[in-house]
N, C-alpha and C positions, 0 to 999 in steps of 0.2 A: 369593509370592516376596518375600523377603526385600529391604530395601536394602543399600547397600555402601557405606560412607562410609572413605573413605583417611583413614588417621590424620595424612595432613599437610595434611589440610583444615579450614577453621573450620566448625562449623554450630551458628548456633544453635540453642538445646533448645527452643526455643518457635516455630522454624521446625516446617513441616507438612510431614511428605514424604509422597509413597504411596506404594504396593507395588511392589519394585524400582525401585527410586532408584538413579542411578549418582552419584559423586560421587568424581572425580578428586581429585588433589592440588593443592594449593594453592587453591583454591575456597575462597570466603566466602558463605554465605549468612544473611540478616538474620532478625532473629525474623518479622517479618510478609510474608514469603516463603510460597506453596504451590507446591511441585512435587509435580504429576500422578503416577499410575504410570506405571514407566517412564522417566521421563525422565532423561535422560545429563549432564552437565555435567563434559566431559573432563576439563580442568586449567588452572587457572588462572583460570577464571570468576568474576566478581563477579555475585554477585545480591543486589541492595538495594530495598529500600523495601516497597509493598505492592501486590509482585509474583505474579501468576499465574502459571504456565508449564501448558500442556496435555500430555495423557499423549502419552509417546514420542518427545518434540521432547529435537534434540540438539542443546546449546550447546559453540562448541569454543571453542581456549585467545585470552586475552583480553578475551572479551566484557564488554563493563560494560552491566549491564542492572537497569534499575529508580534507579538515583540519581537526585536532583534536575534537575529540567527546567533547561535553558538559556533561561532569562527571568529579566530583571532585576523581571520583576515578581510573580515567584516567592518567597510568604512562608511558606514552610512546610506548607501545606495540606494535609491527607493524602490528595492525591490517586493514582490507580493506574494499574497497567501490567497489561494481561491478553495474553496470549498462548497463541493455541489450542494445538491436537494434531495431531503430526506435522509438524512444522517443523524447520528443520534452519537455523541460527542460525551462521555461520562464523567467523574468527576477526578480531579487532578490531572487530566489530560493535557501536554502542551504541544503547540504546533508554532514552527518558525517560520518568518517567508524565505525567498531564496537569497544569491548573492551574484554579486557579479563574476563569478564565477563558476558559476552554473546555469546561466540563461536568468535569472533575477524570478525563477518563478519556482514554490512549493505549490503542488495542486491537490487536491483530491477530491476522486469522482461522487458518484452521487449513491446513496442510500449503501455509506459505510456504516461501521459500528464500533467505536472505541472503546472498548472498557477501562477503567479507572487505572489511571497513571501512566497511560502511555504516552508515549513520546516520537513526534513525527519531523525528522531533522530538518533542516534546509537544503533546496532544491530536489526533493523528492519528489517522484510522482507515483500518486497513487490511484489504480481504476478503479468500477464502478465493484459494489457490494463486497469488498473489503471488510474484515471482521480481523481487529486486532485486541487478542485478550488483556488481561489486566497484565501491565508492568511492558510490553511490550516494547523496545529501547528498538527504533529503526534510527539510524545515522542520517548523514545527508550523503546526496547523489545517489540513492534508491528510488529505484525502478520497482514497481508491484504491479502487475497485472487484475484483472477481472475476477472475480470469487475466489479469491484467495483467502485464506485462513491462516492466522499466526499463533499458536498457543501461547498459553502466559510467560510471560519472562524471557522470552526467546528475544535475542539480539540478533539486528542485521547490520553485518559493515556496511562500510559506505561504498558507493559503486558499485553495488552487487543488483543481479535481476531476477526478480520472480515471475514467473511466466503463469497465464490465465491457467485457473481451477487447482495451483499448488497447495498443498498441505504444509505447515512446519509447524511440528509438534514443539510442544512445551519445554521451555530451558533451554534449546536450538541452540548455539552458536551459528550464526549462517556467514560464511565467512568467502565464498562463490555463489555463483550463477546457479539456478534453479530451474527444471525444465519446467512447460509447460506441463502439468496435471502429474507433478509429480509429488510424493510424501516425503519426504525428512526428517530426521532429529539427529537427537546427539551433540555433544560441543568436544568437537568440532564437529559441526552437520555431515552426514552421510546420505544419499538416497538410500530407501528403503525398499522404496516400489512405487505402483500409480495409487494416488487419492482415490480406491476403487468405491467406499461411501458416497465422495462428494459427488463423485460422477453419477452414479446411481440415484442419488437425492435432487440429481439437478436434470432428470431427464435421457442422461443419455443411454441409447439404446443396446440393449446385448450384443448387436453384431458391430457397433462402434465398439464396445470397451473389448470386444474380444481384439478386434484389429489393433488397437491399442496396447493390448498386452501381449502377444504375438511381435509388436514391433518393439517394446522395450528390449526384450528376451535379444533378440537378435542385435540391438542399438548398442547393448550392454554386457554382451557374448566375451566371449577369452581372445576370438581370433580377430589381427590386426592395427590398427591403429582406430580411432573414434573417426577420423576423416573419411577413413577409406568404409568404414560400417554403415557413414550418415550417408553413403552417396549408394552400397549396397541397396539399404533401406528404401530410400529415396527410389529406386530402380524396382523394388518388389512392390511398394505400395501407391507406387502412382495416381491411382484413383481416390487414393484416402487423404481428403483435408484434414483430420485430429491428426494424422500422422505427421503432415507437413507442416502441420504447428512448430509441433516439438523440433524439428529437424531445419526449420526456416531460424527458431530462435539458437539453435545451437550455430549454424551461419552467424547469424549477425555476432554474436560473442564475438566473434575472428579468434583469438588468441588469449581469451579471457578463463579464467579455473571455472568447471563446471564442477558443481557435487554430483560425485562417482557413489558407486557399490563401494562399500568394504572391500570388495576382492576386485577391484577392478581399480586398475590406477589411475588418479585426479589428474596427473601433468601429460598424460600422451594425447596428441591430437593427430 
């Protein structure tokens, strides 16, 4: 299949496209640009720098995607912006690549969902079916895990982690670590409980989300420090990989703020 480029678009000749390329009006794409087969870029889209785009992802009007990172400590380095296959990219959305100071790479996986105006910093990674509502403000040096969900307007600092199947509700401040298949809100974020919808919606079974919530209760208890409950835990559920998610991500943190309960203090480890 052939591409389609509107004659009131720029492309440069030394950009790469694959087989059926869509390419609206008004669109600039840079020499060191590749789009996928397939992929759509309505009108009006900007794509700069050395950008990836995966086959079949549709960027709509406004996008500014692949320019220079927002850091003052940003000199030019040729670093990149990859984005998977089957994503669907909305309108005012922008995305930076990385910087030498975070590995030179912004990624994100495949068959995410951007709604209009968000914002995906420099050297972020983000996994696969991702859904960031409208206004969404992520920093750079974020980490986002697998089915994740961000409601609109919620902010993430930078160097913070969301681990696979979290929730953050709308207006968020996220401002720490997030477990895996955990819910949030508030600014400043607080856990709430488990994403018990997402999991439900995505499969998983009654006697996982019971184990699951049996081991929050206990993870998140009054008695002792979070060290000494994640090793508890660790010792009850041994047979439970959703359990050892959560418990494996709280490890690698080492020393990093995780969003706690209201009643249960952020800085004890």
């Amino acid at each position: 299949m052939s591409s389609s480029i509107h004659p009131m678009a720029i492309v440069d000749p030394k950009a790469q496209l694959g087989a059926g390329v869509q390419i609206g009006p008004f669109c600039t794409v840079g020499p060191d640009v590749v789009l996928g087969d397939g992929v759509e870029l309505v009108s009006h889209v900007v794509v700069a720098g050395r950008t990836t785009i995966g086959p079949r992802t549709r960027i709509y009007p406004f996008a500014s995607i692949g320019h220079p990172p927002q850091d003052v400590k940003y000199r030019g380095e040729p670093s990149t912006l990859t984005i998977g296959a089957d994503c669907q990219i909305r309108e005012g959305v922008t995305m930076n690549p990385g910087t030498e100071g975070g590995g030179m790479v912004t990624s994100v996986g495949d068959r995410c969902f951007f709604l209009a105006n968000c914002h995906v910093g420099h050297d972020s990674r983000l996994g696969n079916n991702v859904i960031f509502s409208n206004n969404v403000m992520c920093a750079g040096h974020v980490t986002v895990g697998n089915f994740v969900v961000v409601g609109g307007g919620a902010g993430l600092q930078q160097f913070i982690r969301i681990g696979d199947h979290a929730f953050i509700g709308g207006g968020a401040g996220v401002l720490s670590d997030v477990i895996p298949f955990g819910t949030i809100r508030d600014n400043p974020a607080h856990l709430v409980g488990l994403n018990l919808v997402g999991l439900k919606r995505r499969g998983f079974t009654r006697e996982q989300i019971h184990e699951l919530r049996r081991a929050y209760r206990l993870l998140f208890a009054d008695e002792g420090t979070l060290t000494e409950r994640v090793e508890d835990v660790a010792s009850e559920f041994a047979s439970h990989p959703l359990v050892h998610e959560i418990l494996d991500f709280i490890r690698e943190g080492g020393d990093k703020a995780l969003c706690m309960p209201h009643d249960v203090a952020s800085t004890e480890r």
